[in-house]
Legacy VTK file of the C-alpha trace (Angstrom):
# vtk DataFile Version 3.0
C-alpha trace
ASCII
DATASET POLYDATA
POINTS 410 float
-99.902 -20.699 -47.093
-101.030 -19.876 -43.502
-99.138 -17.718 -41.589
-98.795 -20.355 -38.606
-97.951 -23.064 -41.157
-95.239 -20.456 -42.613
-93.676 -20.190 -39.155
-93.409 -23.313 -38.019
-91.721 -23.849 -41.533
-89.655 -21.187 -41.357
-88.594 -22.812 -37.228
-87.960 -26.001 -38.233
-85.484 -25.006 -40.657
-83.998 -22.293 -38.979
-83.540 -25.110 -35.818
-82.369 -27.840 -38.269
-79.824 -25.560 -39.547
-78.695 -25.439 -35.617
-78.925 -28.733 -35.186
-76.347 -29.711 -38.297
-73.997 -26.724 -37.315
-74.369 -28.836 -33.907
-73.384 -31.898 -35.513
-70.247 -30.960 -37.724
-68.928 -28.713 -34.550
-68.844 -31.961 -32.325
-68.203 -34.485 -34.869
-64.800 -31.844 -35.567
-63.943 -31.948 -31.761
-64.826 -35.968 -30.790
-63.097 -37.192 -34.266
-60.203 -34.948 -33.760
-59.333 -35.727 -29.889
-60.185 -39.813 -30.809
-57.354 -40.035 -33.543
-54.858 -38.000 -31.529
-55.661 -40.523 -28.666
-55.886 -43.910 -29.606
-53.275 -45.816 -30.869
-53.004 -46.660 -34.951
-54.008 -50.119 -33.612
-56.719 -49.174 -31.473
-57.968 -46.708 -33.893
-58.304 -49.662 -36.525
-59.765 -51.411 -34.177
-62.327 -48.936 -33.884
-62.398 -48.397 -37.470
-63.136 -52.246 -38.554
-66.126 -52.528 -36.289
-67.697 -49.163 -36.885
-67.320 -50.365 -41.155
-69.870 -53.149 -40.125
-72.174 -49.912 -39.628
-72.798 -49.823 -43.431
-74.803 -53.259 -43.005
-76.668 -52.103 -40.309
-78.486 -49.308 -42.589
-78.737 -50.716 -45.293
-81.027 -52.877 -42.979
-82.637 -49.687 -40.524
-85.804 -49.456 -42.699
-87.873 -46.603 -40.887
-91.666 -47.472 -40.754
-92.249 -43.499 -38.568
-91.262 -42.247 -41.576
-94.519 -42.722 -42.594
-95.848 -39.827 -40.315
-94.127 -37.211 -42.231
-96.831 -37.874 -45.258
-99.235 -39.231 -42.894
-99.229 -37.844 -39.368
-102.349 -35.530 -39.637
-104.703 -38.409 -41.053
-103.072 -40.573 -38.186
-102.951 -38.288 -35.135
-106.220 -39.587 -33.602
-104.379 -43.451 -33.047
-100.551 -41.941 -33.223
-100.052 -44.190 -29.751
-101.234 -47.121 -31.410
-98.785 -46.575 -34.044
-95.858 -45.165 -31.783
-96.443 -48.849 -29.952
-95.830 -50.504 -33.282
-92.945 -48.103 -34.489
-91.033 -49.165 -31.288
-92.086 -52.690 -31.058
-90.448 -52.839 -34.633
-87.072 -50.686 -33.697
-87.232 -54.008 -31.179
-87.483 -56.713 -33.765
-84.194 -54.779 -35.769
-82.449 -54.495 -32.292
-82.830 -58.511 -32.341
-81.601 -58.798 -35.764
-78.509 -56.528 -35.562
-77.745 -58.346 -32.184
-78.027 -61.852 -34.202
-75.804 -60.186 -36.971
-73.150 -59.406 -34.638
-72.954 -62.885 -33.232
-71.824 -64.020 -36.680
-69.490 -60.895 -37.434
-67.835 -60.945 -34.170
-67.276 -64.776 -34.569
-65.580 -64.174 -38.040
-63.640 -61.121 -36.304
-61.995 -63.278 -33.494
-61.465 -66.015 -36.046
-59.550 -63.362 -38.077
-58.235 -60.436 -35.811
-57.947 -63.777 -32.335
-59.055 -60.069 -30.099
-61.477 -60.500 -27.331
-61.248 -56.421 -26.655
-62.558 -56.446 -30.469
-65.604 -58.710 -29.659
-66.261 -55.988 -26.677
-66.268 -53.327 -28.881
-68.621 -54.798 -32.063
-71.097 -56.030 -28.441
-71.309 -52.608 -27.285
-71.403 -50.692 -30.689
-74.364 -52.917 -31.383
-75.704 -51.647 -28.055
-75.970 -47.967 -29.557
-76.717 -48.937 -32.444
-79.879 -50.832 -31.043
-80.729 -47.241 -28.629
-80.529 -45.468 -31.493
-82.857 -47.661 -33.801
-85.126 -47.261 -30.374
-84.864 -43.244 -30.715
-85.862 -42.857 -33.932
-89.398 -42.853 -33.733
-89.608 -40.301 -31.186
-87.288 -37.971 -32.996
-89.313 -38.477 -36.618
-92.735 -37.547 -33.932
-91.300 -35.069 -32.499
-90.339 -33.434 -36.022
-93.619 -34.202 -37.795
-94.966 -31.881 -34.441
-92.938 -29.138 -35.302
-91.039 -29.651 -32.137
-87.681 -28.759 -33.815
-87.131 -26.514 -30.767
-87.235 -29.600 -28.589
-84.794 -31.635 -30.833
-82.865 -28.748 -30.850
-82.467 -29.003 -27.153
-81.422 -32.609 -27.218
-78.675 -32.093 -29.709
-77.264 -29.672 -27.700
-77.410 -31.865 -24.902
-76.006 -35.391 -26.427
-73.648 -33.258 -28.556
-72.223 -31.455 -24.994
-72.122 -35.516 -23.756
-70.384 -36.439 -26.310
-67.461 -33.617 -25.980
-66.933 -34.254 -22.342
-67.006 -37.705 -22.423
-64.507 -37.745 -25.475
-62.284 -35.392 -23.460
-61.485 -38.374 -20.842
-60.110 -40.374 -23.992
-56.624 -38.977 -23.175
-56.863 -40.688 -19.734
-58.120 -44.036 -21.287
-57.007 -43.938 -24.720
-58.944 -47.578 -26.114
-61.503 -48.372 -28.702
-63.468 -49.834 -25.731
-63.740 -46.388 -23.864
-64.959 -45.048 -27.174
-67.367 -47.363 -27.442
-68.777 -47.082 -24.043
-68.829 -43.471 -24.589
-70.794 -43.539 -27.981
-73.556 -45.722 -26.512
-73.719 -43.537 -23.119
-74.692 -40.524 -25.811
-77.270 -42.760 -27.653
-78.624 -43.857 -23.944
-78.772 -39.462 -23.287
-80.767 -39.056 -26.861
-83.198 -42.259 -26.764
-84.115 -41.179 -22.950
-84.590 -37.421 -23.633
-86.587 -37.924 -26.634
-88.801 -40.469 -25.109
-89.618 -38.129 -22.356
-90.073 -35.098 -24.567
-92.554 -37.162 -26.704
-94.523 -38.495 -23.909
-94.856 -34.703 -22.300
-95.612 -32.848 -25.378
-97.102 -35.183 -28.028
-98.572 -38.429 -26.858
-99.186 -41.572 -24.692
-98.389 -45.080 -25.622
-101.730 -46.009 -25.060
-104.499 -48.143 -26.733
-107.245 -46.151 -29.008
-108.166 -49.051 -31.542
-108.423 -52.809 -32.321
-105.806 -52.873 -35.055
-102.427 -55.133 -33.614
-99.180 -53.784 -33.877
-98.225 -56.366 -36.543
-101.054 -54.623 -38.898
-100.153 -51.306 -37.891
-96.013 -52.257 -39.290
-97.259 -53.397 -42.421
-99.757 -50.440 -43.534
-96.756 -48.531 -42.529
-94.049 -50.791 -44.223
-95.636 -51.592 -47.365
-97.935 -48.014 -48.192
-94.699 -45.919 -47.690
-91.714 -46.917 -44.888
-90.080 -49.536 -47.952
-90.451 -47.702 -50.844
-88.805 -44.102 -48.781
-85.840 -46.532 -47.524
-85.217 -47.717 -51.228
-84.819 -44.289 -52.440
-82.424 -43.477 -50.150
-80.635 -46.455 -50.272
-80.330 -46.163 -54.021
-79.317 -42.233 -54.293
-76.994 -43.000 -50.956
-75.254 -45.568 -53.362
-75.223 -43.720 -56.390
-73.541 -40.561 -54.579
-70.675 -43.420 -53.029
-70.339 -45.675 -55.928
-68.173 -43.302 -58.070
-65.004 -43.621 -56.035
-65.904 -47.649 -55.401
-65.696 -47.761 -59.270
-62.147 -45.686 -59.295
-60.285 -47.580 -57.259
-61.404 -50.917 -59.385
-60.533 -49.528 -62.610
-56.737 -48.986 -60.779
-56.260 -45.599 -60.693
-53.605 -44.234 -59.020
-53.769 -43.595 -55.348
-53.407 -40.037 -55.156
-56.207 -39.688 -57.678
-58.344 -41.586 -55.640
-57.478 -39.397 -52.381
-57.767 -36.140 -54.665
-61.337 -37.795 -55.657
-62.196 -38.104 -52.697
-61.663 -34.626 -51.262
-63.689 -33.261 -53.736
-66.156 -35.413 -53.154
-66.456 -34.663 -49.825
-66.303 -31.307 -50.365
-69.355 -31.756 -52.784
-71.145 -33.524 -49.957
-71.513 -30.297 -47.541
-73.006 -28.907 -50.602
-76.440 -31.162 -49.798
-76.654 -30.230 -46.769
-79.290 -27.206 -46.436
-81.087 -28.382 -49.458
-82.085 -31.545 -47.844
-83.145 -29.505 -45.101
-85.180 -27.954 -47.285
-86.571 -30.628 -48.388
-87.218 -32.370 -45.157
-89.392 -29.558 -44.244
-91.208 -29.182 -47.586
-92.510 -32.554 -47.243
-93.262 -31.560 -43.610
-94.981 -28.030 -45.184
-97.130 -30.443 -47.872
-98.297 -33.168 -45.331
-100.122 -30.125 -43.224
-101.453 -28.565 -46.160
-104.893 -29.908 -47.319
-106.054 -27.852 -50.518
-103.897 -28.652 -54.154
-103.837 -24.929 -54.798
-101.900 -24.464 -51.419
-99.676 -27.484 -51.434
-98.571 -26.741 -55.098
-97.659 -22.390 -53.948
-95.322 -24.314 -50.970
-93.972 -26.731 -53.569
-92.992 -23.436 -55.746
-91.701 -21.301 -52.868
-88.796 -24.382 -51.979
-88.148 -24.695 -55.515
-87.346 -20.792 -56.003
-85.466 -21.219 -52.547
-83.551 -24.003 -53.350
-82.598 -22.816 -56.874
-81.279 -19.513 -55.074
-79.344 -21.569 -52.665
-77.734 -23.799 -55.470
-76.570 -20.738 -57.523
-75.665 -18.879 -54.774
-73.206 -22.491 -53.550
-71.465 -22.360 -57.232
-70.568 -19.296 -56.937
-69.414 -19.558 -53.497
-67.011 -22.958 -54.851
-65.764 -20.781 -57.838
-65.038 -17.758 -55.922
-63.597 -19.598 -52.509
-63.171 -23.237 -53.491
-59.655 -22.779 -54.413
-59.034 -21.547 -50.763
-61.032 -23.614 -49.118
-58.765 -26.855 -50.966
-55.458 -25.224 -50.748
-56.506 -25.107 -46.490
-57.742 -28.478 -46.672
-55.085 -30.599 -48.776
-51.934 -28.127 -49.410
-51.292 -29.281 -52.721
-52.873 -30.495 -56.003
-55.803 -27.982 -55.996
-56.419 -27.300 -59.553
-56.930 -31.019 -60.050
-59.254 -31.178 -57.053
-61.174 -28.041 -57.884
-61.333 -28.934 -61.122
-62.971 -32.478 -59.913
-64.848 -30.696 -57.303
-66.526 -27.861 -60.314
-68.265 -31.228 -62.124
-69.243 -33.272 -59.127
-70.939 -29.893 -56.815
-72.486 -29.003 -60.493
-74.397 -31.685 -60.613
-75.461 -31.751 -56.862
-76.053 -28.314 -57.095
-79.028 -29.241 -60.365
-80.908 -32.055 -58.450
-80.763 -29.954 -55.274
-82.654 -27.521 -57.135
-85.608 -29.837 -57.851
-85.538 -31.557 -53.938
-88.965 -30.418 -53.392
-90.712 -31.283 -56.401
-89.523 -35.126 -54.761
-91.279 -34.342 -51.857
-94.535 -33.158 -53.669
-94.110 -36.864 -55.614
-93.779 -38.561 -52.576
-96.786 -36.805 -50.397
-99.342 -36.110 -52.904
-98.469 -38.656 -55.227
-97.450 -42.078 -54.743
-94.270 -43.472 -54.033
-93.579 -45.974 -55.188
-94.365 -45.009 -58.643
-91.935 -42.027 -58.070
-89.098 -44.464 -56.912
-89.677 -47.088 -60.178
-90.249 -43.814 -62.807
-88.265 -40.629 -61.225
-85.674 -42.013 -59.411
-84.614 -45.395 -60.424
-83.915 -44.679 -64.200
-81.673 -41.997 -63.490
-79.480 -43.697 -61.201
-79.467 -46.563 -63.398
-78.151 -44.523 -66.095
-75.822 -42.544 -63.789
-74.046 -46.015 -62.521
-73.817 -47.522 -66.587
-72.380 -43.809 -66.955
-69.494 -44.083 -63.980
-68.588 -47.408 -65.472
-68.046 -46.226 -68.900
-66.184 -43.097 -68.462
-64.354 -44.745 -65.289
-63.082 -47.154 -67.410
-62.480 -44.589 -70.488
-61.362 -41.210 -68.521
-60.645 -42.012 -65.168
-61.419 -39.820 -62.536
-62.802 -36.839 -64.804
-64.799 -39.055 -66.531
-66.474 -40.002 -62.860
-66.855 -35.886 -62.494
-68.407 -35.704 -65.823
-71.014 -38.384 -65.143
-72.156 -36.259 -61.761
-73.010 -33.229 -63.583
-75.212 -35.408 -66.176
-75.820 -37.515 -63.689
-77.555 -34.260 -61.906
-78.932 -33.200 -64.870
-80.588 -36.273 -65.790
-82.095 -37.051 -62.704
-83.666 -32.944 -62.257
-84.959 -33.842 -66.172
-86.818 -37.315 -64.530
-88.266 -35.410 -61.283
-89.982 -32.877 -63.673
-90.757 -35.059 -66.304
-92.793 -37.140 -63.526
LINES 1 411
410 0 1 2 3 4 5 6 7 8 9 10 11 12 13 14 15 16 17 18 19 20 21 22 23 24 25 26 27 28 29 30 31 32 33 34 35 36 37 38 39 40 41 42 43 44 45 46 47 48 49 50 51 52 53 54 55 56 57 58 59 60 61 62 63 64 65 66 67 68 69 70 71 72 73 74 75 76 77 78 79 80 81 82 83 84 85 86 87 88 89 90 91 92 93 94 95 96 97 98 99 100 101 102 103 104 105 106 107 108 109 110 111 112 113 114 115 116 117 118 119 120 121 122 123 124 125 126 127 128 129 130 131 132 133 134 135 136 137 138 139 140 141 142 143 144 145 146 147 148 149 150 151 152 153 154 155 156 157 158 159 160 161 162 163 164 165 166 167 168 169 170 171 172 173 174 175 176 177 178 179 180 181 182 183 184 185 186 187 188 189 190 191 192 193 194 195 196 197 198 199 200 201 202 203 204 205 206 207 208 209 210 211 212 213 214 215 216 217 218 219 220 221 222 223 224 225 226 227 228 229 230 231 232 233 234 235 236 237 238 239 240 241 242 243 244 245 246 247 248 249 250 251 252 253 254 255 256 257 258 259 260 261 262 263 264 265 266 267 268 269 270 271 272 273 274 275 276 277 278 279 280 281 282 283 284 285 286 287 288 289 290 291 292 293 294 295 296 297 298 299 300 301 302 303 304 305 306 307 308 309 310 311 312 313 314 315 316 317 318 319 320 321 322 323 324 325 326 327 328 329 330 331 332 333 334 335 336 337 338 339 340 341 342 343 344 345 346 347 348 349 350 351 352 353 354 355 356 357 358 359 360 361 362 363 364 365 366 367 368 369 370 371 372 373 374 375 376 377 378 379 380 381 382 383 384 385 386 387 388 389 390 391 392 393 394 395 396 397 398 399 400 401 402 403 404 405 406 407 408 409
C-alpha cells in the first residue's frame, strides 16, 4: 500500500474516531440538560414526533454513496454528479414535507395540539437540511478531508451545547426543535462551503441530465448499499421488538435492552474501520494491493474484537453495576451472547467492503447478507418464543457467527 494512501487511512480514522468521541460527548450533555428541562409532557411531545424519524430513513436512500466505490473513476464530472446528488436530497425534502402533512394531520386529530404540528413542521425542516448536507459530507470524506469534517463537528457539536443550555430559560419541545434545525442549518452551510473551496464547483462538464446521473447512481450501487443497511439496522433492533410480543416481563425487556445497548458501542470503531477500508479499496487500483489492505483491516479488526471481549469480561460487570444498580449478572450475562456475536461479524467488516467495491453488490446483498439475516430473524422467533430473552442472546452469537461464515463463504 502507498505510503500516502496509508496516511490518509490512518487520518481518516484517527479523525473519525474524534468525530464519534464528538458525538457521544454532546449527545451526553444536550440529552441530559433536555430531559431535566422539559416537562414529562413536553418531553413526549418531543418524543412522538422525533419516533416519526424512523420513517424518514427508512426512506433517506443515499445516491453519494456511490462515490465511496466510485469517486476516482468519477472525479473528472464529480459537479455534474454533486448537481444531481443535491437535486435528489431536493426531491426527498419534498417527500418528507408531503409525509408530514399527513402525520401532522393524524397527530392533531389524535393529540388536538397545534404546538405539536409546530414541532413535526420544523423537525421536518432539519430533517430536510440534513438530507441537503449529506452529499457534501460523503465528498468531503471520499477526499480524505476528515480533517475538515472534523472541524465542522466540533463546530455544530459546540452549537448544539450552547444552544441546549438556553433550554432552562425556555423549557418547550418547540425551542428544541428550533434549536436542532439551527445546528443542521450550521452543518449543511459549513460543509457546502468547505466542498466548494477544497473539492469542487457545481458546474457543467458533460451532456448527461441530472435525472440520468440519479439513476446510474441509484440503480449500479446507492439502492442496493441502503438495503443492506436497512436490513442489518433491522436485524440488530428486531430482537427486543420480538420480546416484548412474546410478553415478557417488563424488567426483562429493560434488562434486554441495556445490554443491548451496551453491545451497540461495541460497533462502533469497527465500522469505522470499515468505512475507511472501503475508502482504502476504492483508491487502490492493482488486485494484489487492494486484497494486502483488505488483510491488514481484517487482522485489525480481529485484534480490536478480542481485545472488546475481554474488555466486557474483565469491566462489564462495572460498567452495568454504574449504569443500572441492580440485576447485573442477568444483564452481563445477556450482554456476554449479544457483544459475542457483534464482536464475530465485526471481525469480517472489511471483507464486506472488498464485496461491495471490487465485487458487485448486489450479488453480495442477495448471497452474503440476506440469508443470514433471514436465518437470524426465523432464529429470534423461535427461541423468543421458546427461551425468552436468552434465547434472543443466543441467536446473536449464531446470528454473528452465521453471518462471518456467509461473508467468507462469498
Amino acid at each position: 500500500m502507498p505510503k500516502s494512501l496509508q496516511q490518509k487511512i490512518v487520518n481518516s480514522i484517527l479523525n473519525m474516531g474524534i468525530q464519534r468521541v464528538l458525538d457521544f460527548v454532546s449527545v451526553f450533555v444536550v440529552t441530559t440538560f433536555v430531559v431535566r428541562s422539559l416537562s414529562r409532557d413536553e418531553y413526549g411531545m418531543l418524543s412522538v414526533v422525533l419516533s416519526y424519524g424512523l420513517i424518514f430513513n427508512l426512506l433517506n436512500i443515499s445516491i453519494s454513496t456511490v462515490l465511496l466505490r466510485d469517486y476516482q473513476a468519477l472525479k473528472g464530472h464529480i459537479g455534474d454528479y454533486m448537481r444531481a446528488f443535491i437535486l435528489f436530497s431536493l426531491c426527498k425534502c419534498t417527500l418528507v414535507f408531503l409525509l408530514s402533512l399527513g402525520i401532522g394531520f393524524f397527530l392533531f386529530n389524535r393529540y388536538h395540539s397545534l404546538a405539536m404540528i409546530m414541532v413535526l413542521a420544523i423537525n421536518a425542516l432539519s430533517t430536510g437540511l440534513l438530507y441537503l448536507s449529506e452529499p457534501f459530507m460523503v465528498l468531503l470524506s471520499v477526499d480524505f478531508r476528515q480533517s475538515v469534517l472534523t472541524r465542522i463537528n466540533l463546530v455544530s457539536s459546540l452549537t448544539n451545547v450552547i444552544l441546549t443550555c438556553w433550554v432552562f430559560m425556555w423549557p418547550t419541545a418547540l425551542y428544541v426543535s428550533v434549536k436542532n434545525a439551527v445546528v443542521a442549518l450550521v452543518i449543511l452551510v459549513l460543509t457546502a462551503w468547505y466542498s466548494e473551496k477544497l473539492v469542487c464547483h457545481l458546474t457543467a462538464s458533460s451532456d448527461s441530465t441530472w435525472l440520468q446521473l440519479v439513476k446510474e447512481s441509484f440503480i449500479g450501487f446507492s439502492l442496493w448499499s441502503h438495503l443492506m443497511g436497512v436490513l442489518t439496522d433491522f436485524v440488530y433492533r428486531a430482537d427486543l421488538l420480538i420480546l416484548g410480543w412474546v410478553g415478557a416481563p417488563l424488567r426483562t425487556v429493560g434488562n434486554y435492552n441495556i445490554s443491548l445497548q451496551m453491545a451497540n458501542f461495541t460497533k462502533l470503531l469497527p465500522q469505522i474501520l470499515q468505512y475507511n477500508a472501503t475508502l482504502g479499496l476504492s483508491h487502490s487500483k492493482d488486485t494484489e494491493r487492494k486484497e494486502e489492505l483488505t488483510f491488514l483491516f481484517v487482522k485489525y479488526s480481529f485484534l480490536l474484537s478480542l481485545a472488546t471481549m475481554i474488555g466486557y469480561v474483565l469491566f462489564g460487570r462495572l460498567a452495568i453495576q454504574i449504569i443500572s444498580g441492580r440485576d447485573v449478572d442477568e444483564i452481563f450475562r445477556l450482554g456476554f451472547y449479544i457483544v459475542g456475536g457483534i464482536c464475530v461479524f465485526n471481525t469480517v467488516r472489511p471483507l464486506v467492503s472488498y464485496c461491495t467495491v471490487v465485487h458487485n453488490i448486489r450479488e453480495c446483498l442477495l448471497f452474503a447478507i440476506a440469508p443470514p439475516c433471514i436465518i437470524t430473524l426465523i432464529g429470534y422467533g423461535i427461541m423468543g418464543t421458546l427461551h425468552g430473552a436468552f434465547g434472543l442472546a443466543l441467536v446473536n452469537l449464531l446470528s454473528g457467527i452465521v453471518m462471518a461464515f456467509f461473508v467468507v463463504l462469498f
